[in-house]
C-alpha positions as CSV (number, residue, x, y, z in Angstrom):
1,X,-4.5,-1.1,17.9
2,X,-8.0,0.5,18.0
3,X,-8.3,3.6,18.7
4,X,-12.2,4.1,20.3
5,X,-13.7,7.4,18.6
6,X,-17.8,8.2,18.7
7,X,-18.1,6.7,15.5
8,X,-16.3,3.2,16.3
9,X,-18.3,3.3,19.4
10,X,-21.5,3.2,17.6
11,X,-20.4,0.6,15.3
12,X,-19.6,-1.9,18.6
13,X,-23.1,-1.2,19.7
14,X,-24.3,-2.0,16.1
15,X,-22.5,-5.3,16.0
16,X,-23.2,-6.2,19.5
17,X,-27.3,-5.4,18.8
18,X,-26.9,-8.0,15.9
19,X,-28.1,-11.2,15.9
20,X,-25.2,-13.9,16.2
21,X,-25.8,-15.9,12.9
22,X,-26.3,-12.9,11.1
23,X,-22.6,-11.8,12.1
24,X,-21.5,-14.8,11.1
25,X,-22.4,-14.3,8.1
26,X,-21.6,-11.1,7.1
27,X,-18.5,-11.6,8.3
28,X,-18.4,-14.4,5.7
29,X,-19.2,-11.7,3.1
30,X,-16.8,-9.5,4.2
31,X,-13.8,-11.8,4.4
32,X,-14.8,-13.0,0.7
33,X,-14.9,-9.2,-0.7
34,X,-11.5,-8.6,0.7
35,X,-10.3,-11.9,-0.8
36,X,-11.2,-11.0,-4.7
37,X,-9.6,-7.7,-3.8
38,X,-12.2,-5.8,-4.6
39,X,-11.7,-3.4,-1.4
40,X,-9.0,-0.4,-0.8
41,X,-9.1,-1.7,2.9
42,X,-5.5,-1.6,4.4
43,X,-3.7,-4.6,4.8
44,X,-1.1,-6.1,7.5
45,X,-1.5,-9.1,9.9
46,X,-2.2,-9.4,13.5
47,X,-2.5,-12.5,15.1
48,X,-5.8,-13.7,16.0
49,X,-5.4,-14.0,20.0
50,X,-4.1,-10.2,20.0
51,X,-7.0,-9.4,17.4
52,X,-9.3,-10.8,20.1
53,X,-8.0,-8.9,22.7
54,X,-8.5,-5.5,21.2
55,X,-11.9,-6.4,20.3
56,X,-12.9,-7.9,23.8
57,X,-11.6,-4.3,25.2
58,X,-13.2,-2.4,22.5
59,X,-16.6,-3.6,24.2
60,X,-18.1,-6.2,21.3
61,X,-19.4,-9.1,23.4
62,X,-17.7,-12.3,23.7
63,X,-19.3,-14.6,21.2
64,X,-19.3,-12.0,18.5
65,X,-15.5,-11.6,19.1
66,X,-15.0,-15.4,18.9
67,X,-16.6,-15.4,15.6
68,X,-14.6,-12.3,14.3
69,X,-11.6,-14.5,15.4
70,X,-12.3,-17.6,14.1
71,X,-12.8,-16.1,10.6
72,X,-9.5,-13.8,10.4
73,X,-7.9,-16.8,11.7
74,X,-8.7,-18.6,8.6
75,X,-8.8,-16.1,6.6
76,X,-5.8,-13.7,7.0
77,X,-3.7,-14.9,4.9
78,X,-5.6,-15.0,2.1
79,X,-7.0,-11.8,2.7
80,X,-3.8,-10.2,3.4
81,X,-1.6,-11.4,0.4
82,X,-4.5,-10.4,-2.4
83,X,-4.2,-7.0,-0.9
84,X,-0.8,-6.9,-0.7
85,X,-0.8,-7.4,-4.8
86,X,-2.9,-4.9,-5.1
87,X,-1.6,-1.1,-5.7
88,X,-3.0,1.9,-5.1
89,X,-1.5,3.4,-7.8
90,X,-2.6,4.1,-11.1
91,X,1.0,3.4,-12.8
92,X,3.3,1.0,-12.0
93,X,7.2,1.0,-12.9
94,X,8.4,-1.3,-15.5
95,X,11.8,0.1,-16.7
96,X,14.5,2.3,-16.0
97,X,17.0,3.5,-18.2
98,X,19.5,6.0,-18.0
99,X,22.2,7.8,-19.9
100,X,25.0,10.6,-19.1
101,X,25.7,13.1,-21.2
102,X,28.6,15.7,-20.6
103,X,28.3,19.2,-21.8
104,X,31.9,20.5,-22.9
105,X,30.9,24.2,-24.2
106,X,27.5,26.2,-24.2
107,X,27.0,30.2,-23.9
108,X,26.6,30.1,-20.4
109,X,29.6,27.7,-19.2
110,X,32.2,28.6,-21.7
111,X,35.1,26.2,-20.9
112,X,33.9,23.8,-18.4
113,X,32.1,20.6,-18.8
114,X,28.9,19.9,-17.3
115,X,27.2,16.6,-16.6
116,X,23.7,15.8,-17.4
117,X,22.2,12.7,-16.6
118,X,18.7,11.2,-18.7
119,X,16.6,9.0,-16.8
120,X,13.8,7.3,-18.7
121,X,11.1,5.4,-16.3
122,X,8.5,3.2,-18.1
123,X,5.5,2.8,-16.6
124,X,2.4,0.8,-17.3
125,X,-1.4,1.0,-16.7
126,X,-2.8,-1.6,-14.4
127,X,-6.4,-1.6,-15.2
128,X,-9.1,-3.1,-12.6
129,X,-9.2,-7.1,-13.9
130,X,-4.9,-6.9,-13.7
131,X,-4.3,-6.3,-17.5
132,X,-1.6,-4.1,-18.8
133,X,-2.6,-1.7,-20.6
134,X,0.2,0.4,-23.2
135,X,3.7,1.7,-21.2
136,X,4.1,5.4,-21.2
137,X,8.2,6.6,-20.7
138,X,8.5,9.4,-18.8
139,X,12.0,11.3,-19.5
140,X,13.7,13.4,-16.9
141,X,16.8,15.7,-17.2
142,X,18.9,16.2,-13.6
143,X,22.3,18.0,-13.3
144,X,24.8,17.0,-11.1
145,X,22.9,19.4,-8.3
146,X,19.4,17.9,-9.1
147,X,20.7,14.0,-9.2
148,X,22.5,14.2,-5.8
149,X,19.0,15.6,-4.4
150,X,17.2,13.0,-6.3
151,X,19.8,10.1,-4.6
152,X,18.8,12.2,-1.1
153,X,15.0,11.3,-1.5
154,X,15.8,8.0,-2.3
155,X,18.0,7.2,0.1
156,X,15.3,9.3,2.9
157,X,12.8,6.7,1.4
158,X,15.0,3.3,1.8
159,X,15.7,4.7,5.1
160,X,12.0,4.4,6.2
161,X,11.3,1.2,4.0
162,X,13.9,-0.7,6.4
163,X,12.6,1.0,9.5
164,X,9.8,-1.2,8.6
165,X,11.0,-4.4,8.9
């Protein structure tokens, strides 16, 4: 889970030069900023004995990992779902519509028909206190060519969403 570089080295020694009720603390203030979501910290959950155990072998010293512990133990959740609502991304998806239109004659395909699909996304601005701000729609044109590629993508996407799980 932790992977020890310089810089996460010197942090141990940081926290391990500390004073104990002063970690306790922080840690308090930490837990509490990642609670308002405030913080673009990464989110998933680990269980609090294997939490401990990476920290123990990470060097910090026992009664600094107990208090790290105790407070993801009661705090996880929490911490973990607020970020979870959060995105990272400036736009979020509200809509989709779409419409198919088939091209019977034009100067460059003179007797054959030609489908063209319209795909209308409408998205909306999330600003920082979680108010919606006004929905743009965004229009795209595929072919029958640039919707199969499209559907390829997706499908690459969903593939690696359920690897997830």
């Amino acid at each position: 889970m932790l992977h020890l570089t310089k810089r996460l080295q010197e942090g141990i020694a940081l926290v391990n030069a500390i004073d104990v009720n002063k970690i306790d603390g922080l840690i308090s203030r930490i837990c509490a900023a990642l609670s308002s979501g405030r913080s673009q910290a990464a989110h998933g959950m680990v269980r609090p004995a294997l939490l401990e155990e990476h920290l123990s072998a990470a060097g910090i010293s026992e009664d600094r990992v107990k208090i790290f512990t105790e407070h993801w133990a009661v705090n996880a959740k929490p911490i973990v779902d607020k970020l979870r609502q959060h995105s990272l991304s400036e736009k979020q998806l509200e809509d989709v519509a779409w419409e198919l239109h088939l091209e019977t004659a034009s100067s460059c395909y003179a007797g054959e028909s030609r489908p063209i699909a319209h795909l209308q996304l409408s998205l909306s601005s999330v600003t920082d206190t979680g108010n919606q701000t006004a929905t743009d729609k965004v229009i795209m044109q595929f072919d029958e060519d640039q919707l199969y590629h499209m559907y390829d993508q997706l499908e690459q996407i969903q593939l690696q969403l359920d690897a997830l799980r």
